[in-house]
N, C-alpha and C positions, 0 to 999 in steps of 0.2 A: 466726889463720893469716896468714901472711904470701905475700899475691897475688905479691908484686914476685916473692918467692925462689920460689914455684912456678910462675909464669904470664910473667913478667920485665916488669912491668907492675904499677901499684895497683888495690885494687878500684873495682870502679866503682858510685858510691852508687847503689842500686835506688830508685825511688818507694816502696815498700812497706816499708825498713827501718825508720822510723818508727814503722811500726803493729806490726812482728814486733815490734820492741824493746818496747813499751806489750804485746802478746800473751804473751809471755813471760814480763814480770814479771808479769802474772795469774794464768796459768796453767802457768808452766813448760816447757809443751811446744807445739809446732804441726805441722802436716804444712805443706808445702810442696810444690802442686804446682803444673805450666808443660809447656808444652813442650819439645823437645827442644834443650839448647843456649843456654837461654833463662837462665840464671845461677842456677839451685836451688841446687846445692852451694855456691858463692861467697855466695851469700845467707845461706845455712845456717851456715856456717864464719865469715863475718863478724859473723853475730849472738850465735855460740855465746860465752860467756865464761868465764871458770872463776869458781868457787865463791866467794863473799867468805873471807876467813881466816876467819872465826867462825864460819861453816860447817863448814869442812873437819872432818871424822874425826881424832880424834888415831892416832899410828900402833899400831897393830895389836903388842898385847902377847903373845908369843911364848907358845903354850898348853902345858902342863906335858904332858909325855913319855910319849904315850898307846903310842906302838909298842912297850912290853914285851908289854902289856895283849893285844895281838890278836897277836904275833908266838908269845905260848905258847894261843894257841885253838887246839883239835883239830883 
């Protein structure tokens, strides 16, 4: 996410992305909680990254033409 183009400012590094970055490659997922105001979402959104390419899902092959099928059910 880009702080500057949402916030008109860069993020501002947290003590704890270190550890989220190391928590994540473990296990994929964490909760994140703080107080109110306290930079959760910014923390969140700075750690999130997409997918490596080897990852990703090839795209989605268009399934064969089931709407005759249910368009003549009783």
């Amino acid at each position: 996410m880009d702080t500057r183009e949402s916030l008109g400012h860069d993020y501002l590094p947290r003590v704890v992305d270190a550890q989220l970055d190391r928590l994540l490659e473990v296990g994929g997922a964490v909760v994140i909680e703080g107080t109110r105001a306290c930079g959760k979402t910014m923390t969140g959104l700075n750690a999130a990254r997409p997918a490596p390419s080897s990852t990703t899902m090839p795209p989605a092959t268009p399934a064969p033409d089931a709407s005759c099928a249910c368009a003549s059910a009783p």
